[in-house]
C-alpha positions in Angstrom: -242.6 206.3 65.2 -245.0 203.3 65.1 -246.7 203.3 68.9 -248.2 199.7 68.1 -245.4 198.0 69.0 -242.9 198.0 72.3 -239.5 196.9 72.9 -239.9 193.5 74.9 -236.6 192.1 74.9 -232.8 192.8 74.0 -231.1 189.2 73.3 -227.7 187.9 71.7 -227.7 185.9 69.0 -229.8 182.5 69.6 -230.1 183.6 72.9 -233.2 181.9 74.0 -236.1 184.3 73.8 -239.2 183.1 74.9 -242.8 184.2 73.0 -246.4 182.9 73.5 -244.1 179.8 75.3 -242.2 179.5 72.2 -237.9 180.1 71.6 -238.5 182.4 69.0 -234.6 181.1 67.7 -236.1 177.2 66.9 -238.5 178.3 64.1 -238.0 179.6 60.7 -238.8 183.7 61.0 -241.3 184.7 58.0 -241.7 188.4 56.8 -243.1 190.3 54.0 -240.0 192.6 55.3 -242.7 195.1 56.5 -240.5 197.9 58.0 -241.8 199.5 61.5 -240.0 202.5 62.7 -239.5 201.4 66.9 -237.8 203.2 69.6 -234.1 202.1 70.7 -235.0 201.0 74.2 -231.4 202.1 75.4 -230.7 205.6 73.5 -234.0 206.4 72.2 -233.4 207.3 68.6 -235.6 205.8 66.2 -235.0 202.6 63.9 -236.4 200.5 61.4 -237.0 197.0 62.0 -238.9 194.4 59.8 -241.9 192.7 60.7 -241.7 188.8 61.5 -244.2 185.7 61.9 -243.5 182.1 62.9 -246.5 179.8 61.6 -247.4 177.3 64.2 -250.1 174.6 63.2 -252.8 176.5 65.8 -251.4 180.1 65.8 -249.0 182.7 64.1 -246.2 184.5 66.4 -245.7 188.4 65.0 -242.8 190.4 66.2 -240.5 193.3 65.2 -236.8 192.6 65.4 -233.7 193.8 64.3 -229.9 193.9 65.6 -228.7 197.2 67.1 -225.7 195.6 67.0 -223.8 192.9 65.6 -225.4 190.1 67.0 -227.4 191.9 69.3 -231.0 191.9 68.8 -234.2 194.0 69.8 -237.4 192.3 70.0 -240.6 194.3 69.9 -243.9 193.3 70.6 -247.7 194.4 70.0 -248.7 196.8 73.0 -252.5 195.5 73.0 -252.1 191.8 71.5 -255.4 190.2 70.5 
């Protein structure tokens, strides 16, 4: 399991999820589909999310996410962000 990263939110579908002050669901998510094995905040078995990026004109936006559910999605964040 990847320790880097850390569950920071569980969110339905377009559900506003808020990052660096940014909804996360307004931007178009990039990835090299980098997979990063996370913990399942609720049952704690192991999964495999992809990687993600959203290219603002003065930063990038990285997360992990991944639906543990139909429509339901895990977001994971950096532990130590720079």
């Amino acid at each position: 399991m990847n320790n880097e990263w850390k569950h920071f939110k569980t969110v339905l579908d377009g559900e506003y999820c808020g990052i660096e002050g940014i909804n996360i669901w307004n931007y178009e998510w990039k990835s090299d589909y980098e997979n990063v094995i996370v913990k399942d905040p609720l049952y704690g078995k192991t999964i495999s999310f992809n990687r993600f990026w959203i290219e603002l004109s003065n930063r990038k936006v990285e997360f992990v996410a991944g639906e543990f559910s139909m429509c339901v999605w895990g977001i994971y964040m950096r532990q130590n962000r720079k």
